[in-house]
N, C-alpha and C positions, 0 to 999 in steps of 0.2 A: 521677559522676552516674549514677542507677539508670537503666536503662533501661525504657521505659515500655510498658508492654502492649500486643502487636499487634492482639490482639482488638479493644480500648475504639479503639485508634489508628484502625484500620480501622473500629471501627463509628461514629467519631464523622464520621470523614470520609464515610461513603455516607450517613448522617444527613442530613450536611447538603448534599449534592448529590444526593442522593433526587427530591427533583421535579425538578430539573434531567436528570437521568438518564433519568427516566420521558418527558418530552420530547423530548430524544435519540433515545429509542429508538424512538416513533412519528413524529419526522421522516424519520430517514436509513431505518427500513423503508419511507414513500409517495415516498419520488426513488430510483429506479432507479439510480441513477448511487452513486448514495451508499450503496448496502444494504450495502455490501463492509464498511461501518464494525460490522455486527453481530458479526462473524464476531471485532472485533479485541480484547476483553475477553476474549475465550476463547481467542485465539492469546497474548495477553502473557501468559499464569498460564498457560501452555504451555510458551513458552520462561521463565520464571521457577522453574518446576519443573525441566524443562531441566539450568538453570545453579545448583543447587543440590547443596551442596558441590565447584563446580570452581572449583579455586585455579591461578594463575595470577599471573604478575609483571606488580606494581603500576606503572602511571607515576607518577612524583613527584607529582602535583596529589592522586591517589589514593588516595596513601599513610595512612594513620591519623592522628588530629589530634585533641589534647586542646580540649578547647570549643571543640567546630568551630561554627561560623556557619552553614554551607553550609546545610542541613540547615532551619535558619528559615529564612534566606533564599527557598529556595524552596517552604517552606511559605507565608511574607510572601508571594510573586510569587502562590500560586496564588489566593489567597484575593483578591489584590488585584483579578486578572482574573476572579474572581466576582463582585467587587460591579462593578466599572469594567463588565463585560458586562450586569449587570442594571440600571444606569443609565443607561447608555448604550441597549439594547435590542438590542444586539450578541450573536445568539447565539451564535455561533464565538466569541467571545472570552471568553464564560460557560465554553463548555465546554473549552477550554483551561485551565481552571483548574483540573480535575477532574486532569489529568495531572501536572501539576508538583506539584499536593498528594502525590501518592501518591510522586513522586519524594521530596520531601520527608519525610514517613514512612518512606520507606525508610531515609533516610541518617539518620534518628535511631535508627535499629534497627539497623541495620548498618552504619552510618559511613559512611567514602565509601569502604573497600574492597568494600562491600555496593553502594553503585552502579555501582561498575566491575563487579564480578562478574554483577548484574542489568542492563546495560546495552541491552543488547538486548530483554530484555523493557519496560525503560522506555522505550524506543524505540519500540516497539510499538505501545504506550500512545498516543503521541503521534498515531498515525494513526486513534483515534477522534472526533478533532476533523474536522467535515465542511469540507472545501472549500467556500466561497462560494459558492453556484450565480451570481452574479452574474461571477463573476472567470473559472468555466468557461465562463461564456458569452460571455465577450471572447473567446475562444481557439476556441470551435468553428464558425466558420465557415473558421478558418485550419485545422484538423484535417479539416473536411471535404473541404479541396481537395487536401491532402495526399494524401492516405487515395486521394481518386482519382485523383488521376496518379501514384499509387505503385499501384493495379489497371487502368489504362492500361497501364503499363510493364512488369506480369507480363504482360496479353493479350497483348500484342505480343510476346512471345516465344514463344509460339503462334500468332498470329492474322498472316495478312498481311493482310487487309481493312482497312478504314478505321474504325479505333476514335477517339472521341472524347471528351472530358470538358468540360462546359461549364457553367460553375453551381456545381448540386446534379446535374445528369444524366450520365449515362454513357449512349451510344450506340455500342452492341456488335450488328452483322450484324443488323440493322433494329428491334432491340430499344430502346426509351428506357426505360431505369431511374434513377429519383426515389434519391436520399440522405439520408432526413430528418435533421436534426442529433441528434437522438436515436442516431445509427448513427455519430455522430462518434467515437468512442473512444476519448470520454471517460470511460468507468465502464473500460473493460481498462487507459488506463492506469493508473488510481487501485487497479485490482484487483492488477497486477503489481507496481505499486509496494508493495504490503502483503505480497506473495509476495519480493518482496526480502529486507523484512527479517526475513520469516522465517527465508530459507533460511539468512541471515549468522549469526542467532543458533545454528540448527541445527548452523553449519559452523565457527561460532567464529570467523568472520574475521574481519580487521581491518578499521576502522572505515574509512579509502579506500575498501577494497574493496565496501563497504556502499556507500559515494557513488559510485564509479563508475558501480557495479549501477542503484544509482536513476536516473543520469545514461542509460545506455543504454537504459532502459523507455522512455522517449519513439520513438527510433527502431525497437523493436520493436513498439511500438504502431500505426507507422505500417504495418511489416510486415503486422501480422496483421491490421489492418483492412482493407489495400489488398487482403489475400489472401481477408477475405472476401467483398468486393464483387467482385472479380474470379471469385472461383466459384461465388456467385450468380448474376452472369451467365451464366458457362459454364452452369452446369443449369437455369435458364429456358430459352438454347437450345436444348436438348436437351430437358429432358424437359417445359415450358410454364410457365405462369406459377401454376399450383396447386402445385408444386415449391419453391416461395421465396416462400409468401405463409402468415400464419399459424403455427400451429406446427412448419411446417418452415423460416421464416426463423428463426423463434429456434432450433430445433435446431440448423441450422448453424451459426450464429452462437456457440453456445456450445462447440460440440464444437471448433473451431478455436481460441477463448479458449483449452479444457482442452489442448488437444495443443499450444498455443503454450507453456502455463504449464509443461508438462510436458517441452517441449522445453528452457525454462531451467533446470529444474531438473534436469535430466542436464547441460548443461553447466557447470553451477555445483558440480553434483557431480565431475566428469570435470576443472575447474579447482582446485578444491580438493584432491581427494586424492593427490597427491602432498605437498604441504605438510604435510596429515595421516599420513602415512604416515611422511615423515623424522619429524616430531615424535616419534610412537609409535615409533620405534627409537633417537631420541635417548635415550626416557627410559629406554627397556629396557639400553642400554649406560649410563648412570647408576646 
């Protein structure tokens, strides 16, 4: 069977998720929480360039396969959750459709060594689909309480006074500071979680190692939020409440995001290279 033009392939498919798309991208830029999904079109054709021409051993599912199905198949699924999401009025499940299309194109283009090869960038992919604002907002009043007795718990390893958490308030040395759910942290972990799978395609890792990684974003999320409500507090103390109001609450607040995100990815570095390193001498003594 000839294979079919990635041009026409690919332009038939933004054709038709064109307004779909156009959507997308005026929703998840007005929810804060969600912008992280702009960024993820230009991270998967990042690691897709990446992962072009590295060869690597196939698992048997992977393998090459005369009139393979796989390939419709998940063209069939995307297109289904196109129409099922526009009759429905289900837009997450509109745009989940966009993803598995393109999975599907791929593996008519490249089979399913092409998807295993592309994996990571098709992974990618899949984190433009927005979370339900309705599904984060069952979770963030449990995020909120977290977040603050996990910045309870850092105080108090400075603070012998009477720190407490009660609510949405934290009362730190006569200070009462408000947590709005907006500050629950919910967009860091949605943002780490897309910093995951970057790093894994960057690092080549295995696909565990990918789930683990997403699995521990939750409890470092709780980290960096408890750490920044707690040094919010600390410089209100100190330096007043013009300190953490405005554009120095959001300066803070993001500058511990970046030094948090950047903390994982040294040790995602510092976890992988040994593995990389035997590899690269495996193949030089081959």
């Amino acid at each position: 069977m000839e294979r079919p033009n990635p041009l026409l392939c690919f332009g038939l498919l933004l054709g038709l998720f064109a307004p779909l798309l156009w959507e997308w991208g005026g929703y998840v830029a007005q929810v804060a929480r969600l912008s992280y999904a702009l960024l993820v079109p230009f991270l998967a054709l990042w690691l897709f360039w990446h992962a072009r021409g590295h060869e690597e051993k196939l698992p048997r599912f992977f393998e090459a396969k005369t009139d393979d199905p796989l390939p419709w198949l998940l063209l069939f699924g995307g297109g289904a959750l196109f129409v099922i999401g526009g009759v429905s009025s289900v837009f997450t499940v509109s745009v989940a459709g966009f993803p598995l299309a393109i999975m599907g194109i791929c593996g008519l283009l490249t089979g399913r060594p092409g998807l295993w090869r592309y994996r990571f960038a098709l992974i990618m992919s899949l984190a433009m689909v927005p979370i339900p604002l309705p599904f984060l907002d069952r979770f963030t009043p449990l995020m909120v309480q977290a977040s603050g007795d996990t910045a309870v718990a850092m105080l108090r390893v400075v603070e012998s006074g009477e720190i407490t958490w009660v609510g949405s308030n934290l009362n730190f040395r006569g200070w009462d500071i408000f947590v709005a759910e907006a500050c629950s942290g919910s967009g860091t972990l949605l943002t780490l979680g897309v910093l995951s799978m970057l790093l894994a395609g960057l690092f080549s890792m295995r696909l565990w190692t990918l789930g683990l990684m997403l699995v521990l974003v939750g409890p470092l999320t709780l980290v960096v939020n408890g750490l920044r409500i707690a040094l919010t507090a600390w410089i209100l103390d100190i330096y007043g409440p013009a300190a953490v109001t405005g554009s120095g609450h959001e300066i803070l607040g993001q500058v511990v995001v970046i030094l948090a995100g950047a903390g994982f990815a040294v040790a995602v570095d510092r976890l992988t290279r040994p593995r990389s390193t035997k590899t690269a001498e495996e193949e030089a003594q081959a």
